[in-house]
C-alpha positions in Angstrom: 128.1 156.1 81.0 128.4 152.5 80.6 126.4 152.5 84.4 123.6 154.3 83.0 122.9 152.6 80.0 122.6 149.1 82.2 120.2 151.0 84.5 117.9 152.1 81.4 118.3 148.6 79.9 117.5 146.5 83.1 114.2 146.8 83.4 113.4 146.8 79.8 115.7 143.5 79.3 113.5 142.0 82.2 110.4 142.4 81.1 111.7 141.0 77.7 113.4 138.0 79.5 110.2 137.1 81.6 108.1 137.3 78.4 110.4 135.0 76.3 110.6 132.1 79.4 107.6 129.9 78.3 109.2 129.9 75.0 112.8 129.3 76.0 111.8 126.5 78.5 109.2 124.5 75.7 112.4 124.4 73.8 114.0 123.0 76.4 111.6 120.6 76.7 112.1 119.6 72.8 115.7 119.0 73.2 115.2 116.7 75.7 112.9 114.7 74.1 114.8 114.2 71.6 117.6 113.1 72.9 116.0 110.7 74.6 114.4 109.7 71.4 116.5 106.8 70.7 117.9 106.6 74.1 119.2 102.5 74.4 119.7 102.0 70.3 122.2 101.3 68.7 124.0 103.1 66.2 125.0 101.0 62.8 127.2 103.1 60.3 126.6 102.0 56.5 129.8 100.6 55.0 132.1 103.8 54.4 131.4 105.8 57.3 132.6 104.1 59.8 135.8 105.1 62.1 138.3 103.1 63.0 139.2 100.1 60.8 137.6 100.0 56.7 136.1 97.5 55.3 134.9 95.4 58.3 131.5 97.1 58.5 128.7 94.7 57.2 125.6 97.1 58.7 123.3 97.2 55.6 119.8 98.3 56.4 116.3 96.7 54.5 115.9 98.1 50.9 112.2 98.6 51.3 113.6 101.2 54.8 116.2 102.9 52.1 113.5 103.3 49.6 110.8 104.5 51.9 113.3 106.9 53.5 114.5 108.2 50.2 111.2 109.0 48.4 110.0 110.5 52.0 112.6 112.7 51.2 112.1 113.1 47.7 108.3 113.6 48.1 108.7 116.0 50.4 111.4 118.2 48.7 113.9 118.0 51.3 117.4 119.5 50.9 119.9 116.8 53.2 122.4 119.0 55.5 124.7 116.2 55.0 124.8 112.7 54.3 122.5 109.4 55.8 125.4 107.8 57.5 123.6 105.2 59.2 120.8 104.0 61.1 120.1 102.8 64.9 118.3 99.2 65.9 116.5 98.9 69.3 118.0 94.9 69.4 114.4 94.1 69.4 113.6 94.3 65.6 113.0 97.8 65.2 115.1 100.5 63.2 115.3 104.5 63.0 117.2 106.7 60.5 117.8 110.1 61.4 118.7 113.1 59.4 118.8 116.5 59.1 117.0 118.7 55.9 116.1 121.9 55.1 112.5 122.5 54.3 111.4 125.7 52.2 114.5 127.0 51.4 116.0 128.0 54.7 114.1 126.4 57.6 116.2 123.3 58.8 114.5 120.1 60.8 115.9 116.9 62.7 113.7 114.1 61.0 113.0 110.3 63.4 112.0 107.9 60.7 110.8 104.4 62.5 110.4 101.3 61.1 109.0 98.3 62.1 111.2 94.5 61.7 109.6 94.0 58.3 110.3 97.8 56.8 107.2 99.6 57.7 107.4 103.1 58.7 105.7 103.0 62.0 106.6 106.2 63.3 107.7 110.2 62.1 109.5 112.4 65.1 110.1 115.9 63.5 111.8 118.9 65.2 112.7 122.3 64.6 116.7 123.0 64.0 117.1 126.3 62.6 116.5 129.2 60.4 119.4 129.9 57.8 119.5 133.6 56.3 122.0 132.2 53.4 
């Protein structure tokens, strides 16, 4: 029985694969992108969030970056999937902060905010995450 039903479903599974290729492989594309993204910076936990020892973390990013980040956030209506708990440098004056939101109730997305050495956002990178059903 179990032969059958794989011959009936073969062709029909396919067809259905061969259609869903350009979209499988432009995803594909996406996640490499974006893990090269911020490919050679440098990752700088905020005070609290770092592992390993307590208390020796001095990272603190720009206030104008934490503000502009923040009301992006709040402008936008974004819903954080958990908390900013850092940012990255490039060691040549520029800084990201990354984070993921969700974005009309149940539609998540991996947010690149760049800033240049004197706070200004200079760049937006935005990618699809997810759909949530809860």
């Amino acid at each position: 029985m179990t032969r059958v039903v794989c011959c009936i479903d073969f062709p029909f599974s396919f067809v259905a694969d061969t259609l869903w290729f350009p979209f499988d492989l432009y995803d594909y594309h996406l996640q490499l992108e974006e893990a090269n993204l911020l490919k050679g910076w440098t990752f700088k936990p905020f005070p609290g969030f770092e592992f390993g020892p307590q208390g020796h973390n001095t990272n603190h990013l720009n206030q104008v970056i934490i503000d502009d980040y923040e009301g992006f956030i709040k402008q936008k209506n974004l819903n954080l999937m958990g908390a900013i708990t850092g940012f990255y440098e490039d060691g040549k004056g520029q800084y990201a902060v990354e984070f993921e939101a969700l974005e009309g109730g149940r539609d998540s997305y991996h947010y690149f905010l760049f800033y240049d050495k004197d706070g200004k956002k200079i760049k937006l990178k935005k990618y699809y995450a997810g759909h949530y059903s809860c």
